[in-house]
N, C-alpha and C positions, 0 to 999 in steps of 0.2 A: 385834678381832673384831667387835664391836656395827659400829666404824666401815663396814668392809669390810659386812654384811650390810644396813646402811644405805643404801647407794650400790648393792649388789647390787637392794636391794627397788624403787632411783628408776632404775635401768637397765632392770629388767624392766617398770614403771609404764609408762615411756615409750617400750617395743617395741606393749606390749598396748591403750595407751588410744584411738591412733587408730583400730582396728579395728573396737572397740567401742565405738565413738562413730558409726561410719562406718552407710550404710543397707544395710550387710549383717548389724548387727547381729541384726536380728529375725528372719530366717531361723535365722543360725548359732545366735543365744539359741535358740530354739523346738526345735534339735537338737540341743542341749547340754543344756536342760530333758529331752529325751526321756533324755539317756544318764543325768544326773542320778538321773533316776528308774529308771531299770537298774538302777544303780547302787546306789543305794539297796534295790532290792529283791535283787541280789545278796547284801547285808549280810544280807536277813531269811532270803534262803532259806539260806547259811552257818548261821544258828543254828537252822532246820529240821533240816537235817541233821545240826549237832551233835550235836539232841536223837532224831534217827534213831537213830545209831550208839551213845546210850545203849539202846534198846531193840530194839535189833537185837544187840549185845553179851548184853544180858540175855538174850534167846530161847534163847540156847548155855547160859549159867549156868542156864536153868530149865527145860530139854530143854522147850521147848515150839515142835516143828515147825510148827504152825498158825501162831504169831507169826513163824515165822522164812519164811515162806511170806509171809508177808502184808506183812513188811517188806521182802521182794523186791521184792514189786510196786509199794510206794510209791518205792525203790531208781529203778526205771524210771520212774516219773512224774517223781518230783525232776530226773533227768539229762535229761528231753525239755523241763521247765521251764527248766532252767541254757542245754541248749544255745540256743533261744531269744531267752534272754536276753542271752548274751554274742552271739553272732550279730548279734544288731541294737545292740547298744551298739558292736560295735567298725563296723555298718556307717554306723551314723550320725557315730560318732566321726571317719571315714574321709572321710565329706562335709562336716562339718566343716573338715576339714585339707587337702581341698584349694579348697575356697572361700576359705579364709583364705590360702593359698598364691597363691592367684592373683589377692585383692586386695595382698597384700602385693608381691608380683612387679610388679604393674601400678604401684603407686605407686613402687616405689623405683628403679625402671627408670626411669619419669619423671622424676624428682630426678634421675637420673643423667645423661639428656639434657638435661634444663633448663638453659639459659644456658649449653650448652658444658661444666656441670659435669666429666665424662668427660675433657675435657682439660684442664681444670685442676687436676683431681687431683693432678699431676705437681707442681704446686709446692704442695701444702698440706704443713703441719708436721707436722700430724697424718698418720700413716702409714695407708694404704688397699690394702695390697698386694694385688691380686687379686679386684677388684670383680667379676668375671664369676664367680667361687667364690662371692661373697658372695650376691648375686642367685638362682644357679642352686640352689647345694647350702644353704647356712646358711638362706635365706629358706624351701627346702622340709625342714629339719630344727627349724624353731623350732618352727610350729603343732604335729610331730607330738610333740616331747618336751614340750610345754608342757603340752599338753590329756593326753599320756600320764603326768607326771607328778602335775599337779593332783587328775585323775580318780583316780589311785591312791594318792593322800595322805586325797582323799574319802572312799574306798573304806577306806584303815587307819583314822581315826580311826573310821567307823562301826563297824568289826567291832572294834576297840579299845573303847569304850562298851560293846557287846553281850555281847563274851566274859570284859568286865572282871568282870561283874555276876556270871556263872554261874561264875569266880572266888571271890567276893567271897563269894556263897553258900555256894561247896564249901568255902572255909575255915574256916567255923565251927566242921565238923566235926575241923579242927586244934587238939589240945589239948598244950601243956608242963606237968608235972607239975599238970593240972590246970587249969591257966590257958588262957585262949584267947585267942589275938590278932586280932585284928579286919581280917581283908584278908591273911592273914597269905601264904599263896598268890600274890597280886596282888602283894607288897611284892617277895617275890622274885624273881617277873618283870622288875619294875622297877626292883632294883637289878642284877637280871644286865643286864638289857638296855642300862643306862648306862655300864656297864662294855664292855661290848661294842660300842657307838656310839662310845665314846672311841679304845678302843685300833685301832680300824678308820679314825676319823676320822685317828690320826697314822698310819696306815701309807698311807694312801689321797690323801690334800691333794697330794701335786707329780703327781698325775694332771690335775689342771685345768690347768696351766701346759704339760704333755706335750703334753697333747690340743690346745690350743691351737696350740704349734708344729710339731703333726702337720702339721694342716689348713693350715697357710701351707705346707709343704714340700712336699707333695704338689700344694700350685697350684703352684708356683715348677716341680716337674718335669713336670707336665703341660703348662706354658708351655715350655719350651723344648723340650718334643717337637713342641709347634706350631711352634715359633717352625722348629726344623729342617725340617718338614715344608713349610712357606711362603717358606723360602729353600732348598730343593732344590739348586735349578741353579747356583744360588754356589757353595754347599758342594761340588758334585759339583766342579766347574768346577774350583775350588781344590784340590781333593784333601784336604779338611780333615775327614775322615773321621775321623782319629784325633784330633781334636784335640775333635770332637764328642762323640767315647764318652770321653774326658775328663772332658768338662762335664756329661755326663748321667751319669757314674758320680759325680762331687761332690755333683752334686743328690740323686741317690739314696744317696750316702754320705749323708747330714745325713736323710734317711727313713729309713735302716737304725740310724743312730745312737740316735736319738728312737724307733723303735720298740723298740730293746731296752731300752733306760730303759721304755716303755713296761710291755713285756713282763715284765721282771724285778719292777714296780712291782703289777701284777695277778697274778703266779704268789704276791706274797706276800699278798694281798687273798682270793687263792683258799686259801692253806693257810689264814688265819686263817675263812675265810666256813665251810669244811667243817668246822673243826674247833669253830666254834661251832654248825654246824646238827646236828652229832651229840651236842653235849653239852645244846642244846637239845632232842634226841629224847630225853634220858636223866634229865635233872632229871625232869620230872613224876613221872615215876614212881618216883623219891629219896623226894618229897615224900608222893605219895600213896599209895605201895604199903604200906604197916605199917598205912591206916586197912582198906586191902581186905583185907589178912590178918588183920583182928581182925574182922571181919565186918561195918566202921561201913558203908561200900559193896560195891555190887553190881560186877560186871564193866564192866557198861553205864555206871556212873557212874565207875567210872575212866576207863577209854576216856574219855568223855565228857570229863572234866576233864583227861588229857593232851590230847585233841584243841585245847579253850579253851588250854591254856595254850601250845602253840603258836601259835595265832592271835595271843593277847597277847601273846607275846613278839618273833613276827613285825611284829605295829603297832610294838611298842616300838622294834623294828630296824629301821625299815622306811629311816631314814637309811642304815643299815649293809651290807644288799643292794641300794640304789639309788644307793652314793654312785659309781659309776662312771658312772650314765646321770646325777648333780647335774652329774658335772667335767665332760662334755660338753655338757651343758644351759647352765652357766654360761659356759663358753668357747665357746659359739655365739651367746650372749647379748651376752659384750666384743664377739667383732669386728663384730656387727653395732652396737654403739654407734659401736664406732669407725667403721665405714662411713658412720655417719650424722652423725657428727661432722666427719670429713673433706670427707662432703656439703656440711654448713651451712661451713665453713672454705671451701671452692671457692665456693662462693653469694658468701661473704663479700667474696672476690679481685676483685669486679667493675671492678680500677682504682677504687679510691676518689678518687682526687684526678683523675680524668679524667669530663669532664664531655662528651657527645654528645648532640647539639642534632638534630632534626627541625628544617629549616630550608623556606620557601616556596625558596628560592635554586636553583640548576641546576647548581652548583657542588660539590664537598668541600671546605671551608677547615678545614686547621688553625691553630691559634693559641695561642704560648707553649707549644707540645707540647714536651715531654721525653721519652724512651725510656730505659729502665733495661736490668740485664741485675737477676737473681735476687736476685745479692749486691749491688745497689744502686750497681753501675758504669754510669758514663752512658755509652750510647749517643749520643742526640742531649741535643743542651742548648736549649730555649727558640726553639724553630724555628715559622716563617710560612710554608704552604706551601697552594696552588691549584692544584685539578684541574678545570679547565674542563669542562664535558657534549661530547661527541663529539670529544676532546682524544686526539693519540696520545704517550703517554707511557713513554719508556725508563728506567728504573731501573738503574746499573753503580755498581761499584765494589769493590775486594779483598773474596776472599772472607774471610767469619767476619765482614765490616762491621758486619753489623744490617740488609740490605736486607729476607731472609725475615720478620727480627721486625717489621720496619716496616708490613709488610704484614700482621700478623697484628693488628700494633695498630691499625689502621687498618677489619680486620675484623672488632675486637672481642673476640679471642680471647688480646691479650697485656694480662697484669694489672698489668705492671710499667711503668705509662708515666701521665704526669698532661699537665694542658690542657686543649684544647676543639676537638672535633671536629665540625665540620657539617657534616649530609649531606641534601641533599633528601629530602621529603616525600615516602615511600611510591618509595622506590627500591631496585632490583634488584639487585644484587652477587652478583656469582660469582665465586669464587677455584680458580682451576687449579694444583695443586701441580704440583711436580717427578717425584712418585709418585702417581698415579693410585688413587682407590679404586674399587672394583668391587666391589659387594654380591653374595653367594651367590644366585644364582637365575636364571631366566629373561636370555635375555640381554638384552631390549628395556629389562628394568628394570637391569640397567646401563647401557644407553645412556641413558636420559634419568633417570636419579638425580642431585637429589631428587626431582622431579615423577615423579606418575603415569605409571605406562606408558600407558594408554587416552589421555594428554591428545593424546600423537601419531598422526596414522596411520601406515599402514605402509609408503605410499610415503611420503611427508617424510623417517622416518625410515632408508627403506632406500636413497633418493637421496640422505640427506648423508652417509650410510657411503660411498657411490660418491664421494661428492664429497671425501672425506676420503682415501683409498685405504684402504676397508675392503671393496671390494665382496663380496669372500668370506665376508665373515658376513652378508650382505642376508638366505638362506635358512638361516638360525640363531636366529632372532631369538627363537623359541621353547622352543628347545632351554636347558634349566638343567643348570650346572655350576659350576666354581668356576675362573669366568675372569679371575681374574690369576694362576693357572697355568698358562693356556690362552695367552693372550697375549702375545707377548713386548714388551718396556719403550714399543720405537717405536709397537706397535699401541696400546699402552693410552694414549699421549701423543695420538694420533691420537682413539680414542675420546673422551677429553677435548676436542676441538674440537668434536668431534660433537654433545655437550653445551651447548654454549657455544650452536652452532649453532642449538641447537633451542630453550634457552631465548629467549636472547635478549635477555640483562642489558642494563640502562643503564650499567654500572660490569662491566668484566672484566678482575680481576688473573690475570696471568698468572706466574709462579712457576720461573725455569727451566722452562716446559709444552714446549717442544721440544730440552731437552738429548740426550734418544738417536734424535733423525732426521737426517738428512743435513741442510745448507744448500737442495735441490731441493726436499726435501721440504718443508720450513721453512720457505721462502721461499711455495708453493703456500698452504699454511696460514695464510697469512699475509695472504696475497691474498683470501684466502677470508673472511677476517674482517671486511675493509676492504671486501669489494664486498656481505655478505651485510649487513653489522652498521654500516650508516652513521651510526646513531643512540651507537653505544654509545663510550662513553669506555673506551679501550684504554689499563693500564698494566702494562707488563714489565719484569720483572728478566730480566738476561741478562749473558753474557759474551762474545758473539760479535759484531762490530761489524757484520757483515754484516745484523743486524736493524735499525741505526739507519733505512734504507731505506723501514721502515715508522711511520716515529715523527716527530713534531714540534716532540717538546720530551724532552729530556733533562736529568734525576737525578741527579747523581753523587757519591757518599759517597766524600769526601776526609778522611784522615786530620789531625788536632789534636790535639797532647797525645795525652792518655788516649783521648778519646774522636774523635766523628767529626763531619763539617759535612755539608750539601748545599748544593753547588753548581749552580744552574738553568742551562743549556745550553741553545742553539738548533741 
C-alpha cells in the first residue's frame, strides 16, 4: 500500500511540476491564491452559521419572536455572502482549468508531433492506445479533478479543525458515572469515521481499474465508428454491413461488460454511502440528546453540536464520499503517465545505431546501412548506395520486399535500421505516399499541405490543378469539407502531384503515388515532373514497367536467404 501511494505521489509530482514551474504559473497561483482565500473563508462562514442555528434554534426554546425576526435577517445576509462567495471561487476555479488545459494540450500535442513521435507510437512497448483520448478528454479532465479535489481536501481539513474544537467543547459536558472524558464526542467521530473509510475503501478499490478500462473501450468504439465512417465506400461496396455491426457490437460488448461491473460496483458503494449518511444523521443525537433532556443544553446547542458533528464526521469521510471521483482521478493520472512514457519511449526509437550526417555533398550516400523489420529480421544487410541531385531513380521488386520501409528509413521515420546516412545541407524532401492525406479544411490548404496556403497564389495554384487534371476544383479552392471523402483515390493521387508541383523539392520519393490512374494518366504526370522539376532528384517505387520510361537508373530488391540485396540497374 505505502508502495503503490508512493509511485501514486511521484506520478502526480511529475503531471503537476511542469505547470508550475511554466510562466503561467503567476496568473494561475494569483487565482488559485483568490479561491484559496474563498475558501478559507467558506470554512469561517460554516462555523458562522453553525453558531447561527444555535441561536436561531434557541429563539423557539425561548419564544422570543424578536430574536427569531432578527436571526431571519442575518439568515439572508449569511446566504447573499455564501452565494458570492462560491460564485467566484468556482469562477476563478473555472479559469484556472482551462488555462491549465490549454498549456497542457499545447505541450503534449507538441511532444506528440515532435520527431514523428505520433508515428512511432506504433512500435513502443509501452502501450499508448488512443493518444487523441488522451489529449482531448484525460488532459481536460486532469486540471478540473485535480484543483476539484485539492480545493476540497482544503476545504475538509479546515472545517475539520473548526468543528473539531466546538466538539471538543461540547464534550465536557459528557459525563460516565461521573467521570469525563476528554474529546469524548470528537473520539467517536473518529472512530465511526475509520470504520466507515475502511469498509468503503474494500467495497470501492476495483472501481480504479473499471474506470480505467472504461476509458480505453469507449476510444476503441469511438475509433471504429470513425474508422467506418472514413471507409464508407469500401464497406458499402463490399456489402460488409453485417460484418461491421459485428464489430461494433464486440466493441460495445466489452462497454456494456465493464459498465455492469461498473454499475454493480457503485449500487454497492451507494447502499453502503446512504446507510452511513443516515446512521451519521442519528448518532449525534444518541450522544447528545440525555445531556438536553436533563436541561445540561439548550435546543440551540444541540442543533448546534449535531450540525459540528456532521461536518466532522463528513471531513472524517471525506475519503469515503470522494473515493469514486480518487478512482477516476487516479486512473486519468496512469494513462496519462503512460502517454507520456510511451512519448519519451518514441523520442527514445530515434534509430540509435543510425547515424545521419548534414553533408556540403549534392548527393544522399548510404553507407554500411542495414534495414530491420520490428522483430529484428534483416531486411537489407550492410548496403552502399547513391542518389546523385537531379537523378531519376526506379525502386521494384516483390511485394512485402522492404521498398516502402526503405523509404521511410531514408526519411527518417523507420527506427529499425543502423549506418550512416548523408544528405545535403539544408535539403527539401517530399515523400508522396500511395494514400494521400488531405487535412479537414479549406481546400487550398490541402493542395499545398504542409506549407501555408497564402505562400501560393491562386493562379499557380489553380493552373497546376489544370495542369494535373483537376480543373474542377480551380473554383473550390475555398470551399472546406472533408475531402478525402470528396475525392476519389485517382484524384487525391493527382492532388499529390499538385503538391509536389508547387513545392518543389530537391529530393521527391514517390511511393506507388500513381497506383489508381490509368498508364495516360501516369505517364502525363510524369512528364509533368520532368519538364516542371529539372532540378529535382526523382525516386519511385513502382510495379508497372511502363514508368522505367521516365527513370535512369534502376533499384531492384532481389531475394537472398532470409532476407533481400539491391541490385543497381541501368
Amino acid at each position: 500500500m505505502i508502495a503503490k501511494i508512493l509511485t501514486f505521489s511521484r506520478n502526480l509530482w511529475t503531471l503537476l511540476i511542469p505547470y508550475w514551474r511554466s510562466e503561467e504559473r503567476w496568473v494561475s497561483g494569483a487565482l488559485l491564491g483568490g479561491v484559496l482565500a474563498l475558501n478559507i473563508g467558506e470554512v469561517y462562514w460554516s462555523v458562522v452559521y453553525n453558531d447561527w442555528q444555535r441561536l436561531f434554534y434557541n429563539s423557539f426554546q425561548d419564544v422570543d419572536y424578536a430574536e427569531f425576526i432578527h436571526q431571519l435577517i442575518r439568515y439572508f445576509i449569511l446566504g447573499v455572502i455564501y452565494l458570492l462567495m462560491r460564485t467566484y471561487e468556482i469562477y476563478f476555479r473555472q479559469i484556472v482549468e482551462l488555462r491549465w488545459r490549454r498549456w497542457l494540450s499545447k505541450r503534449y500535442a507538441g511532444c506528440w508531433l515532435k520527431d514523428q513521435a505520433y508515428y512511432r507510437l506504433r512500435f513502443a512497448v509501452i502501450g499508448a492506445d488512443n493518444p487523441d483520448q488522451r489529449i482531448a478528454e484525460d488532459l481536460r479532465d486532469f486540471p478540473i479533478q485535480t484543483i476539484e479535489i485539492v480545493f476540497g481536501f482544503i476545504y475538509t481539513m479546515g472545517s475539520l479543525g473548526a468543528f473539531a474544537a466546538i466538539l471538543w467543547n461540547m464534550s465536557n459536558l459528557v459525563t460516565f458515572g461521573g467521570i469525563q472524558i476528554p474529546g469524548f464526542i470528537l473520539w467517536v467521530v473518529l472512530f465511526y469515521s475509520i470504520v466507515g473509510t475502511w469498509i468503503n475503501h474494500q467495497i470501492g478499490k476495483p472501481l480504479i481499474a473499471f474506470d480505467r478500462e472504461q476509458q480505453q473501450y469507449e476510444a476503441d468504439y469511438r475509433f471504429a465508428l470513425v474508422r467506418l465512417r472514413e471507409n464508407a465506400e469500401e464497406i458499402a461496396a463490399s456489402r460488409g454491413e453485417e460484418q461491421e455491426q459485428q464489430n461494433l457490437s464486440r466493441c460495445f460488448g466489452k462497454i456494456a461488460s465493464n459498465w455492469f461491473n461498473i454499475i454493480h460496483r457503485v449500487k454497492r458503494l451507494g447502499y453502503f454511502h446512504f446507510g452511513y449518511s443516515k446512521v451519521t444523521d442519528i448518532v449525534p443525537y444518541l450522544v447528545i440528546a440525555p445531556l438536553f433532556f436533563t436541561g445540561a443544553i439548550q435546543l440551540g446547542e444541540m442543533m448546534q453540536t449535531k450540525n459540528a458533528f456532521g461536518k466532522v464526521a463528513g471531513s472524517f469521510s471525506w475519503f469515503v464520499y470522494r473515493y469514486e471521483s480518487l478512482a477516476k482521478w487516479k486512473a486519468t493520472i496512469d494513462r496519462l503517465i503512460g502517454f507520456q512514457q510511451a512519448l519519451q519511449e518514441a523520442a527514445a526509437a530515434l534509430s540509435p545505431g543510425l547515424t545521419r550526417q548534414a553533408v556540403t555533398a549534392d548527393d544522399i550516400h548510404l553507407e554500411e546501412f542495414s534495414l530491420y523489420q520490428p522483430d529484428d529480421t534483416a531486411i537489407l544487410q550492410n548496403i552502399a548506395l547513391q542518389f546523385p541531385p537531379r537523378s531519376r531513380t526506379l525502386v521494384t521488386g516483390p511485394s512485402g520486399c522492404g521498398k516502402t520501409t526503405f523509404f521511410r528509413a531514408i526519411n527518417g521515420l523507420w527506427p529499425f535500421c543502423c549506418g550512416t546516412i548523408k544528405l545535403p545541407v539544408g535539403t527539401r524532401m517530399l515523400y508522396l505516399p500511395q494514400r494521400t492525406y488531405l487535412p479537414i479544411g479549406a481546400l487550398r490548404q490541402a493542395v499545398t499541405y504542409p506549407e501555408p496556403a497564402e505562400v501560393y497564389s491562386n493562379e499557380f495554384v489553380s493552373q497546376t490543378l489544370a495542369d494535373c487534371g483537376l480543373s474542377r476544383l480551380c473554383s473550390r479552392l475555398d470551399e472546406e469539407c472533408q475531402w478525402d471523402q470528396q475525392l476519389s483515390a485517382g484524384e487525391q493521387q493527382r492532388l499529390a502531384f499538385v503538391r509536389a508541383l508547387l513545392i518543389k523539392p530537391q529530393w521527391l520519393f514517390l511511393d506507388e503515388a500513381t497506383s489508381a490512374l490509368d498508364e495516360l494518366s501516369e505517364a502525363r504526370l510524369y512528364r509533368l515532373l520532368m519538364d516542371r522539376l529539372p532540378d529535382t532528384a526523382i525516386i519511385s517505387i513502382a510495379h508497372k514497367s511502363s514508368l522505367m520510361q521516365f527513370h535512369d537508373h534502376r533499384l531492384d530488391f532481389s531475394k537472398i536467404g532470409d532476407g533481400f540485396s539491391i541490385c543497381a540497374k541501368k
